[in-house]
Every structure is written in structure tokens, then in C-alpha cells.
N, C-alpha and C positions, 0 to 999 in steps of 0.2 A: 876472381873478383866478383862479388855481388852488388845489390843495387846500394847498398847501405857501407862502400866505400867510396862513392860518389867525393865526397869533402878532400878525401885524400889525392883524387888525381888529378896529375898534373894542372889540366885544363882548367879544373875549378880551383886550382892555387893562382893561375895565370888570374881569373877572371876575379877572383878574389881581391888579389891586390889592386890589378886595375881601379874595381870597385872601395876599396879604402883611400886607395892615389885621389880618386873625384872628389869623393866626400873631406879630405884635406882640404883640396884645394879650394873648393866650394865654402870651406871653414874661413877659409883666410880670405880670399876674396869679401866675408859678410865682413870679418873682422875690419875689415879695409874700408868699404865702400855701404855698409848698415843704412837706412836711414835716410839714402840720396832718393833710392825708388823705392817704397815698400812693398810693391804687388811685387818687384824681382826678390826681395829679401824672401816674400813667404814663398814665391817660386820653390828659390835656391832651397831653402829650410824642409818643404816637401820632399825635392830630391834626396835631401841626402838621410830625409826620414825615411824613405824609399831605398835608398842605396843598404842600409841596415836593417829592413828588414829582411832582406834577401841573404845578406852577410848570417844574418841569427837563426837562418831557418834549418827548420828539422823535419827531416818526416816524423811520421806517427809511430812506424816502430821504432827511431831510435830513441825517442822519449820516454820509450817502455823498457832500455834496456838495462 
């Protein structure tokens, strides 16, 4: 295994999903509650811009491959 099968092991499929599971929930939660506070709406909305940038990221060499 090298550094660049990191996506594929287990641990980063566990922490993966975790991270998808939030940003769901976090979805449906705005869908539900929008509107009532809006400093938590842009909270929430950070997080889960947050939660997907971690989801999409690459290193540098796999972008070169």
C-alpha cells in the first residue's frame, strides 16, 4: 500500500460515510427548520461546505495521474 491508496482504506471509507451521514442530516434539518435562526442556517451551510470539501479532496499527485 502507498500513500495514494489512502481513499480506499477502510478507515477513510468509515470516516467517509460518517461524513456524508452529517451533511444529510444537516440537509434535512435546513430543509425543516430554514429561516427560524439564520446565523444557524449559515452555520449549518458552512459545515457541510466543509464536510465536502474534505469528501473531494486530492492530493497533488493524484490529480497528475
Amino acid at each position: 500500500m502507498n500513500l495514494y491508496d489512502w481513499k480506499n482504506h477502510e478507515i477513510t471509507q468509515v470516516i467517509f460515510k460518517e461524513l456524508k451521514s452529517r451533511q444529510e442530516h444537516l440537509r434535512d434539518e435546513l430543509s425543516q427548520t430554514a429561516g427560524v435562526d439564520p446565523l444557524m442556517d449559515r452555520w449549518k451551510c458552512g459545515v457541510i461546505a466543509a464536510y465536502e470539501d474534505i469528501l473531494s479532496i486530492e492530493l497533488d499527485e493524484e490529480a497528475h495521474d
